[in-house]
Structure formats: C-alpha cells, structure tokens
C-alpha positions in Angstrom: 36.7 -31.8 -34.4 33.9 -32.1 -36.6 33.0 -35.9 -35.4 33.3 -34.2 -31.6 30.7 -31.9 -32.7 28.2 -34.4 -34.1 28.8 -36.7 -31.2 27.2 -33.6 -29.2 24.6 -32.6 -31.3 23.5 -36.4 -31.1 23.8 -36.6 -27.4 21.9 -33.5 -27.0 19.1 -34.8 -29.4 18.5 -38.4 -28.0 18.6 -36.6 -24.4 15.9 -34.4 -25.8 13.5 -36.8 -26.9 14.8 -39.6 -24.1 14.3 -37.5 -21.3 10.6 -36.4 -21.1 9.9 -40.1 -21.3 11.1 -40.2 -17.2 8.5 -37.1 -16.3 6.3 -37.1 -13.5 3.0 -38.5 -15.2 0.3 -36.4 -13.3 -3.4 -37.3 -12.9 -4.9 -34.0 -13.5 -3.9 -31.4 -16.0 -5.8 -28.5 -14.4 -4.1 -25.6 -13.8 -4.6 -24.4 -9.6 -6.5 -21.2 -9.4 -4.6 -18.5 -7.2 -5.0 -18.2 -3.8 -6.3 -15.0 -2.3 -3.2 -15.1 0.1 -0.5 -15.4 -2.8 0.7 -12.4 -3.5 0.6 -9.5 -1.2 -1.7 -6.5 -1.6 0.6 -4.0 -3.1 1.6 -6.3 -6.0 -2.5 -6.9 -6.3 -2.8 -3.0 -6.2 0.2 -2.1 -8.5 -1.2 -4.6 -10.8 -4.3 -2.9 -11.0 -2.9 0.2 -11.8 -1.2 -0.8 -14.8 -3.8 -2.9 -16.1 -5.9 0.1 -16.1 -3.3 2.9 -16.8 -2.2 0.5 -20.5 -6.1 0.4 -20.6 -7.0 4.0 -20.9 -4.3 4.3 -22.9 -5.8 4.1 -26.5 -8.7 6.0 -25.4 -7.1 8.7 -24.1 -4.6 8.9 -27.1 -8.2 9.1 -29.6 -8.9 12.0 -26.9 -6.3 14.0 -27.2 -5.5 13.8 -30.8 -9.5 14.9 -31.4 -8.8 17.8 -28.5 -5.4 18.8 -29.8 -6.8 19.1 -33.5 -9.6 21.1 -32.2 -7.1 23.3 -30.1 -5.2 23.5 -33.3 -8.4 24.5 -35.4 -9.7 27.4 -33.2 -6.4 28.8 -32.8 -6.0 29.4 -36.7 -9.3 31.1 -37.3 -11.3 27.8 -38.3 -9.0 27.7 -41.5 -10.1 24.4 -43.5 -6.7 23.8 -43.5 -6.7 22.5 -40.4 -10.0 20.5 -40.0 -9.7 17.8 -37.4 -10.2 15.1 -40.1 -9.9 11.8 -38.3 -10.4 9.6 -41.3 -7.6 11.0 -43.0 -4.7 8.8 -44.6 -2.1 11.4 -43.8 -0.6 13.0 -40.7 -0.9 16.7 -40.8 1.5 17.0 -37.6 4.7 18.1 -37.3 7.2 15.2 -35.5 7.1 17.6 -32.3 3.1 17.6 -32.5 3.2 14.2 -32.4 5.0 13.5 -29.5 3.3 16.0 -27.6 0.0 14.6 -28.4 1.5 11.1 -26.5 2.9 12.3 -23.9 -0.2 14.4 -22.7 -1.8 10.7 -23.6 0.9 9.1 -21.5 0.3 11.8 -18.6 -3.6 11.4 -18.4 -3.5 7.4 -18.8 -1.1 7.6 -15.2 -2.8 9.9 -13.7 -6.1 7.8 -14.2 -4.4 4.6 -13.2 -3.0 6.6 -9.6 -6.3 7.9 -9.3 -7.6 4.7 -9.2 -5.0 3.6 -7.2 -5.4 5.8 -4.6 -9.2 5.2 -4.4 -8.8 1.6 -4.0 -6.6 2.1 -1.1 -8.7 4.4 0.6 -12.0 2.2 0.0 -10.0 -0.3 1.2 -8.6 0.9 4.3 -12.5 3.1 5.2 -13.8 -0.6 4.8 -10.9 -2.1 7.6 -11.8 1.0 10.3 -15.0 0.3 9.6 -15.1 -3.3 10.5 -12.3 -2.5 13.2 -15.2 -0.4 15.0 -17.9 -2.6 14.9 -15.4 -5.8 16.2 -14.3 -3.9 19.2 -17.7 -2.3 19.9 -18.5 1.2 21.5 -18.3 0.2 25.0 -14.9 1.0 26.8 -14.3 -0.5 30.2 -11.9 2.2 32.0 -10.4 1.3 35.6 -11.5 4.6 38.1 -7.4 4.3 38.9 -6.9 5.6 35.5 -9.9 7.7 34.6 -8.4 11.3 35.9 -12.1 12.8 35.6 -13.9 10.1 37.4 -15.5 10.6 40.8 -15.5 7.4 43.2 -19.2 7.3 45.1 -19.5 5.9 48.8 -21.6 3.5 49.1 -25.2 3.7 50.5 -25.4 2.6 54.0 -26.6 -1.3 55.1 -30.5 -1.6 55.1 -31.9 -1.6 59.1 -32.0 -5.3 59.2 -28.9 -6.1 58.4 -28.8 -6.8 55.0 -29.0 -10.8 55.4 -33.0 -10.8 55.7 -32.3 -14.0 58.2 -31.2 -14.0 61.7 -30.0 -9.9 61.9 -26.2 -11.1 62.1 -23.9 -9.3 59.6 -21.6 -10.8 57.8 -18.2 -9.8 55.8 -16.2 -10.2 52.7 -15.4 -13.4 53.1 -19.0 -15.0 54.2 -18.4 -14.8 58.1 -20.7 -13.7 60.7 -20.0 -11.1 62.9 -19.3 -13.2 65.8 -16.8 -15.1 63.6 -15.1 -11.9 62.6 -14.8 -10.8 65.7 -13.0 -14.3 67.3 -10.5 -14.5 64.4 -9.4 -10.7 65.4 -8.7 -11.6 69.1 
C-alpha cells in the first residue's frame, strides 16, 4: 500500500513540474483593462456602494465612539470619571456599550453607502432624460386625423389668372390641363 502511495505522490509531482512545460507561451504579459460594457450597471452601482459603505466605515466608528463618550459625559454631570479620553489604553465600556457603538457605526456607514447609491442613480438617469430630450427635439409632427383640438382651414381661392402665370389654362393634381382633364372624364 505504501509503494501504491509513493507511486502517486511521484506521479502527481513529475505531472506538476512536467506539465507547465506544454503551456501556451504568450507574447504579451499585460493584463486587458476592462471594458466599459463588461459588467452591467447594477453590479458597477452595488460595487460602489460597498466600496464606499466599508470606506466610511472607520470614520464613522471614530465618530461615534467620540459622540457616544460625549453623550455619556453630559449625561453624568461632567463627572471626570467619564472623560472621553481617546488616547486611553483601556476600554471604559461595558460589552453592551460596545456593541452599540458598532452597530450605530454599521447603520450610518449603510446608510451613507445607499445614500450615495441612490444619488448616482438619479444623476444618472436626470443625465439619460436629459439627452433623451435634446435627441428627439421639441418639435412634434401630429397628423390633423389625430389631433382632436385641431381645426382643418380651407384653402384660399386660385389667384385671377389661373395660378400657372402662362397661358390662363388650369391644371390638376396630376400636372394636366384643363382640357386634358376634361377628355379623360368623357
């Protein structure tokens, strides 16, 4: 059993140092930047988000241990006891006043990575109208057939010398003189 063993171990250790021997030998070892295109927009935004919600984090924890200390102070009559003392080697909190302290942290840092998140989409999507209003323009071609409010003019009668300024003849539509018209109907 034992020679089965090192038989395997063996195997597994010449594959090991065999098989990177057969790899594709690229040209270029640059790493391809990301395309805009490669992830979609929600995994861009939730990304964000977090990024800025694990950001805020220690700074809002330094926050609200300063405010909570102060809290603390003013409620025991400015004892010296309990002087926010932020160089201090020791924890004067309880275990509950700690975790109190990082959840209120914990709160704040996700409400200011939604806050953001929220802004971004509504930049974003104030930014698409936007540009959706000035591609399609202000001007809005509607047929009279489906304008309910619309009023349909006659038009002006022909000018006293019938409208050709050649010969007097009239013509129609379609280009024909009056004479022609009037043969085609017969």
């Amino acid at each position: 059993m034992k020679k089965l063993m090192r038989k395997i171990l063996i195997l597994i250790c010449a594959c090991t140092i065999v098989l990177p021997s057969y790899a594709d030998d690229s040209t270029t070892t640059t790493p391809e930047p990301y395309t805009d295109d490669e992830f979609p927009q929600f995994m861009k935004d939730a990304r964000r988000a977090e990024i800025i919600t694990l950001g805020a984090m220690p700074f809002v924890t330094l926050n609200a241990t300063f405010g909570y200390s102060f809290v603390r102070y003013c409620q025991h009559d400015f004892s010296s006891d309990y002087f926010p003392n932020p160089f201090s080697k020791t924890s004067s909190y309880t275990e509950d006043e700690q975790k109190t302290i990082l959840f209120t942290a914990i709160g704040i840092s996700v409400g200011i990575g939604l806050t953001d998140l929220i802004v971004s989409i509504v930049k974003r999507n104030i930014k698409k109208q936007k540009l959706l209003r000035e591609n399609t323009g202000p001007i809005q071609i509607t047929p009279i057939e489906q304008d309910e409010d619309a009023v349909q003019l006659s038009l002006p009668p022909p000018p006293p010398d019938g409208g050709d300024g050649g010969d007097g003849g009239t013509t129609d539509a379609a280009g024909n003189g009056a004479e022609e018209s009037d043969a085609a109907g017969e």
